[in-house]
N, C-alpha and C positions, 0 to 999 in steps of 0.2 A: 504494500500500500504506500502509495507515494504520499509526501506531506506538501503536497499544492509549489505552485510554482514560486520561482525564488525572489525577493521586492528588490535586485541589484541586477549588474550587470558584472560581467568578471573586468571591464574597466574600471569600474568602482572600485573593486578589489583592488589592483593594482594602482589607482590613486591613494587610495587608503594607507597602505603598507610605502608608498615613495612620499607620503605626507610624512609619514612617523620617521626613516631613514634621514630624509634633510633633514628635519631636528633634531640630527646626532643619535638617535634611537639605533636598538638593533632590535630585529622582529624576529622574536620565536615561532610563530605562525599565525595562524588564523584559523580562529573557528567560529564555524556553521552553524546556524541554530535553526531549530526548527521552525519556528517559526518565522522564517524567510529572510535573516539578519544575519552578520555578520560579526565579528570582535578581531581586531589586530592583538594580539597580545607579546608585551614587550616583554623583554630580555633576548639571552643568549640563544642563539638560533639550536633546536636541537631538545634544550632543558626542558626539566618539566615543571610548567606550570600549572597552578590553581589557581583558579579567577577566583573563587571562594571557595567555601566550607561546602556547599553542596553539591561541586563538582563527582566527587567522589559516589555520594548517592545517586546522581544520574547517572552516572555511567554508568554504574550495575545494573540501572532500569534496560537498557537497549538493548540485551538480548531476551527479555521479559515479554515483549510485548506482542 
C-alpha cells in the first residue's frame, strides 16, 4: 500500500541539503516521512542520528504494519 504521492520535488531535495552545505553544515542524510515531507539532518555524513526520542519507537513500527 502506497502512502499517496510525495508534496516535493527531488529538486527541493537537493536545494535543501546545498542550502545546509553553504552554511558550513555537513548533511548526514535525509529523511522521508510519511507523510509527504522531508528532514535534512545534520552532522557527519554516514553517523547515526536521532531526531528525537521516538525515532526508535517508529522504527520498530515498519515492519508491523
Amino acid at each position: 500500500m502506497g502512502h499517496g504521492p510525495a508534496t516535493f520535488k527531488e529538486t527541493d531535495v537537493k536545494r535543501a541539503v546545498r542550502a545546509v552545505t553553504d552554511a558550513g553544515q555537513s548533511v548526514a542524510g535525509v529523511r522521508f516521512h510519511r507523510d509527504g515531507g522531508f528532514t535534512v539532518v545534520i552532522g557527519k555524513p554516514g553517523e547515526a542520528v536521532k531526531l528525537n526520542a521516538w525515532d526508535e519507537v517508529l522504527e520498530g513500527q515498519h515492519g508491523q504494519n
